[in-house]
matplotlib code that plots the C-alpha trace (Angstrom):
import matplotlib.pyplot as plt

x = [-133.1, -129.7, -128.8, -131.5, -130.8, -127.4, -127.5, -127.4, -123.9, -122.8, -123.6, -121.9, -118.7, -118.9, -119.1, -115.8, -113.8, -115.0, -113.6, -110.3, -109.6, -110.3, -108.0, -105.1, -105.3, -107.2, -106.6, -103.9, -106.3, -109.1, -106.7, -105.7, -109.2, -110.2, -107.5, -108.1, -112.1, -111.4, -108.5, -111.3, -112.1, -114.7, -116.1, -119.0, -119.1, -122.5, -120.9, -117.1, -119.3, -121.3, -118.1, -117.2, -119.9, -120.1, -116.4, -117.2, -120.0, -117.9, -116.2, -118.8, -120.6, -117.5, -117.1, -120.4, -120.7, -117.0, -118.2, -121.8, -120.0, -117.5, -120.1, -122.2, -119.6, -118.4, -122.0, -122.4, -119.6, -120.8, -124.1]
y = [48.2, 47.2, 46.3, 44.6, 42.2, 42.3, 40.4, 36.7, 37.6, 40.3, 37.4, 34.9, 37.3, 38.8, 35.0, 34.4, 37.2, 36.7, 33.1, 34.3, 37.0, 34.3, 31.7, 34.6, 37.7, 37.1, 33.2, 33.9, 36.9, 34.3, 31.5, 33.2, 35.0, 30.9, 30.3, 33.2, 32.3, 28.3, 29.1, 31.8, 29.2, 32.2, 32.4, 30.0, 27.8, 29.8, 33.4, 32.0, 31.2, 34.4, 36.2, 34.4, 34.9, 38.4, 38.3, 36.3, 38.6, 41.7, 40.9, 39.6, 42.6, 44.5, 42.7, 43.5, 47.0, 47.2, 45.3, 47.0, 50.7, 50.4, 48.6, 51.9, 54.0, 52.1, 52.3, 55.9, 57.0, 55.5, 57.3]
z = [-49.9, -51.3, -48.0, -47.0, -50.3, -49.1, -45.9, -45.9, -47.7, -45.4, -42.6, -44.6, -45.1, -41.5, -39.9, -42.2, -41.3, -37.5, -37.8, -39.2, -36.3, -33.7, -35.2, -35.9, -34.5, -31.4, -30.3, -28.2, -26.3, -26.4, -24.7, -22.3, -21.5, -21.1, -18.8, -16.2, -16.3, -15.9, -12.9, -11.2, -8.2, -7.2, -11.0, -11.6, -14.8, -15.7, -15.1, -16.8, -20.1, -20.0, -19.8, -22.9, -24.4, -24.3, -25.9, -28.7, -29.3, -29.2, -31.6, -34.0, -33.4, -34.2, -37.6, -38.6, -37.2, -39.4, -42.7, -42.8, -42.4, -44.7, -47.0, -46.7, -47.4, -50.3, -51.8, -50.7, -52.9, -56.1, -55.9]

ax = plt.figure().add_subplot(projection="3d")
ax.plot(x, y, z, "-o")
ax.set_aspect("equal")
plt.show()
């Protein structure tokens, strides 16, 4: 239940820290992910932004998979 009342701010928190790995940590992976899919000449444009895609969603799944656990765990040793 507490989780449940807990999600728009787990989103909110989750969409912050997923914004802060791609601008630091990850940018320089992402940019150069970006330039190997724009200089495939045998990638199309529809299968070079589903590969992207599916990065950007890795890690946002990622962060949330990360956030929610260690929310959990935080919660679970307090009861």
């Amino acid at each position: 239940m507490l989780m449940k009342w807990l999600e728009p701010v787990i989103e909110v928190n989750c969409d912050g820290i997923n914004d802060a790995i791609m601008n630091d940590e990850n940018k320089k992976l992402y940019e150069e992910l970006i330039s190997i899919l724009r200089h495939d000449k045998y990638l199309s444009v529809d299968n070079s932004s589903e590969i992207e895609n599916i990065f950007l969603l890795a890690i946002r799944n990622a962060v949330i998979i990360s956030y929610t656990t260690g929310l959990r765990d935080g919660i679970n040793i307090y009861k």
